[in-house]
C-alpha positions in Angstrom: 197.9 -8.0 107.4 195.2 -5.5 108.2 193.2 -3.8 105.8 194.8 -0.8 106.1 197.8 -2.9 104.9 195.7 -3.5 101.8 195.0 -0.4 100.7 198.9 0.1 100.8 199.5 -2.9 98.8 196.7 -1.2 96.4 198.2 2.1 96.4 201.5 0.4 94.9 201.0 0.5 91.3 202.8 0.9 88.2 204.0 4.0 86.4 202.7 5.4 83.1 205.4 5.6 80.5 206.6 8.9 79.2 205.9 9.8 75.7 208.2 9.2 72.9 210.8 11.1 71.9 210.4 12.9 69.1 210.4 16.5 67.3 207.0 16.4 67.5 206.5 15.6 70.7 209.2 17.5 71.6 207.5 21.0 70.8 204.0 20.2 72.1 205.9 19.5 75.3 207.5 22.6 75.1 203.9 24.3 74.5 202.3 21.9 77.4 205.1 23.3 79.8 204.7 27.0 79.0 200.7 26.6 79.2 201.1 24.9 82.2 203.6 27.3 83.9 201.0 30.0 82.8 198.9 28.8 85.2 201.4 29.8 88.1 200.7 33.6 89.7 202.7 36.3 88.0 204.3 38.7 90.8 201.2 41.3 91.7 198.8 38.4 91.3 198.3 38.9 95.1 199.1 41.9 97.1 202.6 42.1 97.6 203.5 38.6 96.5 206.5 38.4 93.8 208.2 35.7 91.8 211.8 35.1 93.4 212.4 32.4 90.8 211.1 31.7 87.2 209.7 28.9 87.1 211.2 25.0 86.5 209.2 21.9 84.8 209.8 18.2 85.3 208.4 15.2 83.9 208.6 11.7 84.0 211.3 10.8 83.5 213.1 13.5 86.3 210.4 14.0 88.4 212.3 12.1 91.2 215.1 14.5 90.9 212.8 17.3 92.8 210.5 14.6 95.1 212.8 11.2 95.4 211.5 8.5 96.5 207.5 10.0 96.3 207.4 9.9 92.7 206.4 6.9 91.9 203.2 7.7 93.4 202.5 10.2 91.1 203.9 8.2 88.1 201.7 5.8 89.2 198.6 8.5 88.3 200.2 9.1 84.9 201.6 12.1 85.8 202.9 14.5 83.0 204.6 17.7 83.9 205.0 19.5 87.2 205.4 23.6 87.4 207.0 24.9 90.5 208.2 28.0 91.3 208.9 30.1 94.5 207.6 33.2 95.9 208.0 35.8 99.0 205.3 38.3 99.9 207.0 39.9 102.6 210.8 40.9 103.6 211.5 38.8 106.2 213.4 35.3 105.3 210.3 33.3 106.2 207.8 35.2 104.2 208.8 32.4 101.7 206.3 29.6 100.2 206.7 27.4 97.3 203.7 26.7 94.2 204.1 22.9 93.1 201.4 22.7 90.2 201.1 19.0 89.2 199.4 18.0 85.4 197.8 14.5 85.2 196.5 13.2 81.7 192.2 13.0 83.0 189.9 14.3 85.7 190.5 10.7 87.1 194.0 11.0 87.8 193.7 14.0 89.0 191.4 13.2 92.0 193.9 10.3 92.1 196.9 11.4 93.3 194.9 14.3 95.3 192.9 11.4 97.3 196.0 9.3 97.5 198.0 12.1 99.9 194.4 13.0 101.8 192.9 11.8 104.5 189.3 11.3 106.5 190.3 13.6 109.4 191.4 16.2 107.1 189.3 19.8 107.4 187.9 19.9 103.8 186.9 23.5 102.2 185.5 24.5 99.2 188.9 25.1 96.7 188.7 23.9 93.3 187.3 20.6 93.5 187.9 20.6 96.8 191.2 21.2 99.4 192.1 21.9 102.4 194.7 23.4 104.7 196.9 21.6 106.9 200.0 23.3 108.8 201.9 25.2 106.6 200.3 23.6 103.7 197.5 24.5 101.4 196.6 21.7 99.0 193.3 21.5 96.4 192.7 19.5 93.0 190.6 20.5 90.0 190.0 18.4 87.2 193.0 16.9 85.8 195.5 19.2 88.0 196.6 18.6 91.6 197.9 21.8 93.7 200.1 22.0 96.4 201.4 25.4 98.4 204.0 25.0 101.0 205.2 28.4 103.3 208.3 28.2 104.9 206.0 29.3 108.7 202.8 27.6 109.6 201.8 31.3 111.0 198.2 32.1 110.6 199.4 35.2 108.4 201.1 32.8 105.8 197.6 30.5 105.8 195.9 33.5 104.7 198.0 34.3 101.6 198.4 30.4 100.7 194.6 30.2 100.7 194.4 33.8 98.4 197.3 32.6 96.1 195.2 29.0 95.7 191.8 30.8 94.9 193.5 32.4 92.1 194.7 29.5 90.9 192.1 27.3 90.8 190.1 30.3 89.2 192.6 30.5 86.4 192.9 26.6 86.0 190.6 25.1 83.3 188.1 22.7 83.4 184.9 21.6 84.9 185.0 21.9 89.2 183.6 18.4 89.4 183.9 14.8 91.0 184.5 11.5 89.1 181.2 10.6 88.6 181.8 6.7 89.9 182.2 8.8 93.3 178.2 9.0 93.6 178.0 5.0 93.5 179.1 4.5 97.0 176.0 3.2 99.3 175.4 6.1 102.3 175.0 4.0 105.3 178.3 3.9 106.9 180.5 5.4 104.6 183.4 7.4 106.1 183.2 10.8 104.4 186.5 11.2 102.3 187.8 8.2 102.2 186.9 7.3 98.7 189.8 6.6 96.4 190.6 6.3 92.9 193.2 3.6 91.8 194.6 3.9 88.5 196.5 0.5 88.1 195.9 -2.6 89.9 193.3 -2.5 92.1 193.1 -4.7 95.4 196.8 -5.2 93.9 196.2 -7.3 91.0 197.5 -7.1 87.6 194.7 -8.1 85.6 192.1 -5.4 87.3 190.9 -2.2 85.5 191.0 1.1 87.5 188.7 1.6 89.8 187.7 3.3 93.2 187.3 2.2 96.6 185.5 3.7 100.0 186.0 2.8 103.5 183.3 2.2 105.9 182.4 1.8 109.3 179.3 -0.8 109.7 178.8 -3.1 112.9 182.0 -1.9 114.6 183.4 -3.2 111.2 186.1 -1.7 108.8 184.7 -2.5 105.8 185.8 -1.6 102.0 183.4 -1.3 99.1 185.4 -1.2 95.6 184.2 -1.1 92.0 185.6 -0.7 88.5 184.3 -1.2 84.7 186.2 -2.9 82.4 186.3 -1.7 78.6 184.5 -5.2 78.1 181.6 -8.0 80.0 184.5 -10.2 79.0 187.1 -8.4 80.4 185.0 -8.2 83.7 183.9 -11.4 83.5 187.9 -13.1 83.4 188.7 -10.3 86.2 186.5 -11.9 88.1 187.0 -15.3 87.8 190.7 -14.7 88.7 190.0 -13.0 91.7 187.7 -16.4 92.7 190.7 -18.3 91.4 192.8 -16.1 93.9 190.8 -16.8 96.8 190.5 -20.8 96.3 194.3 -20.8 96.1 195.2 -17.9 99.3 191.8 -18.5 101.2 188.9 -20.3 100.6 185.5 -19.7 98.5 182.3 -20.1 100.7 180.0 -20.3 98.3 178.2 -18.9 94.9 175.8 -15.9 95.4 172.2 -16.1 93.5 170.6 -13.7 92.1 173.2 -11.1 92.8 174.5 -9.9 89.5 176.0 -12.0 86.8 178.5 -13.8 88.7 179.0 -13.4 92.6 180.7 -15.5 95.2 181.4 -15.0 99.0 184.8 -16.3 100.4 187.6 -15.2 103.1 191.5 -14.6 102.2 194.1 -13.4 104.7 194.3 -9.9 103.6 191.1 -8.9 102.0 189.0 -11.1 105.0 185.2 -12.0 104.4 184.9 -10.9 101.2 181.6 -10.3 98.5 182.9 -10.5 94.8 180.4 -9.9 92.0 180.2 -9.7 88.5 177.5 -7.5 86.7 178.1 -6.8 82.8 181.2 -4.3 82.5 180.9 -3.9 86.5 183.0 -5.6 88.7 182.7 -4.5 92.4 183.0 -6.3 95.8 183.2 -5.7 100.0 185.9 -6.4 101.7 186.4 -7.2 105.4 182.7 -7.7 105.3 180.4 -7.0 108.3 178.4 -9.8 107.6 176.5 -12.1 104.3 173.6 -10.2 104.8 174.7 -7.0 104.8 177.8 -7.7 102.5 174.6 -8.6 100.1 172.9 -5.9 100.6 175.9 -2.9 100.0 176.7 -5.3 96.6 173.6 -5.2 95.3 172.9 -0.8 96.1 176.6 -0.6 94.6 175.4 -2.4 91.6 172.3 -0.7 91.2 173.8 2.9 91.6 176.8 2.0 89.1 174.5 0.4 86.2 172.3 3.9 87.0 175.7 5.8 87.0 176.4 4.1 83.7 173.1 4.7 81.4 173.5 8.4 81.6 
């Protein structure tokens, strides 16, 4: 299995639960929904665009009734409520498009279900956080919501008013237009633009690891994976790795203990991950995958440690 397959296997993670039932919770979901469906254009937001449709909410517990078999992925970024709604800003049948305005619980998740359903080769633009358009879609994230607009024709007319209709939006949408700040740990050299990832549950596919993020490079004809995560606690990291080590000595082998390279570090090779770096450093626990080599497997360690303990103090 490739390290693409990897990434898949790490991208198949567990649902948040749905909050409890109660009267209480109840009526602040009844006040989440409305605040959230707020959020959707009125008709006149844009020239000539109206609301065919009020507005329906789902949550957990039914979001598969409007997206099947995809919402586990989003369950898998704690999702809470989803406003969509349909519009037409013209007469004709295909002057159609669709708002699907999707609320996860942080700024984390957020990024994490928008970076899930992205991809490298993607033509980025400034919307929100950031989006992009691709065919008949127009799709941006900002902070802790994640924004898709679908027309029924991918007709450079319709491009035009999805990208008018998402400005708006992500105007009216709360919250600070900013990056998880674990984004800015990622060594440079080599990195493939985009491709960094946020993994809410089990990353590298493992139970016992925190969330964390992960970035693709491409280093010595290599495809190589840098990941890191904090744990709430230096124990916690500490047991995370030692598992993993315990992982590799049972599915691959373990080369060899690293010195001086954080607390803990060890180099070893397992079927899906390949040569791999693992290190332990405090709350950090980070590692390359598929590496291009020990020396420079070291060396993107260690900057990845030094810019996440950096990251950290401020």
């Amino acid at each position: 299995m490739g390290l693409h397959s990897v990434l898949c296997l790490m991208l198949a993670i567990g649902a948040g639960a749905a909050p409890a039932n109660t009267p209480a919770a109840d009526n602040a979901g009844v006040d989440a929904d409305k605040a959230l469906a707020a959020y959707l254009p009125a008709t006149g937001a844009a020239p000539g665009v109206r609301m065919v449709e009020e507005p329906t909410l789902y949550h957990p517990d039914d979001l598969y009734e409007y997206i099947n078999g995809a919402a586990g992925g989003f369950l898998a970024y704690n999702f809470q409520r989803l406003a969509t709604a349909t519009y037409r800003y013209g007469d004709r049948l295909e002057q159609q498009l669709v708002i699907d305005l999707y609320q996860m619980p942080t700024l984390a998740d957020g990024f994490g279900i928008y970076s899930s359903e992205s991809s490298p080769d993607l033509k980025f633009m400034k919307l929100g956080a950031q989006g992009y358009i691709a065919g008949n879609m127009c799709i941006f994230w900002k902070n802790r919501h994640y924004v898709k607009l679908a027309a029924r024709s991918n007709t450079p007319d319709a491009q035009r008013v999805l990208l008018r209709i998402a400005r708006g939006i992500a105007k009216r949408l709360p919250g600070p237009v900013a990056a998880p700040k674990l984004l800015k740990v990622f060594p440079p050299r080599g990195l493939i633009r985009h491709s960094e990832k946020y993994l809410a549950h089990n990353l590298l596919g493992h139970a016992f690891m925190p969330s964390g993020f992960v970035a693709d490079y491409h280093l010595e004809e290599e495809h190589t994976r840098l990941f890191v995560a904090i744990a709430d606690e230096a124990d916690a990291a500490g047991d995370a790795h030692r598992r993993l080590r315990d992982f590799f000595g049972e599915y691959g082998e373990v080369w060899r203990d690293v010195t001086g390279l954080g607390d803990n570090a060890f180099i070893g090779k397992e079927p899906f991950y390949g040569r791999s770096i693992i290190v332990r450093q405090d709350r950090i626990i980070g590692g390359v995958l598929a590496a291009p080599g020990d020396e420079e497997g070291v060396r993107l360690v260690r900057d990845l440690l030094r810019n996440t303990a950096a990251r950290l103090k401020r």
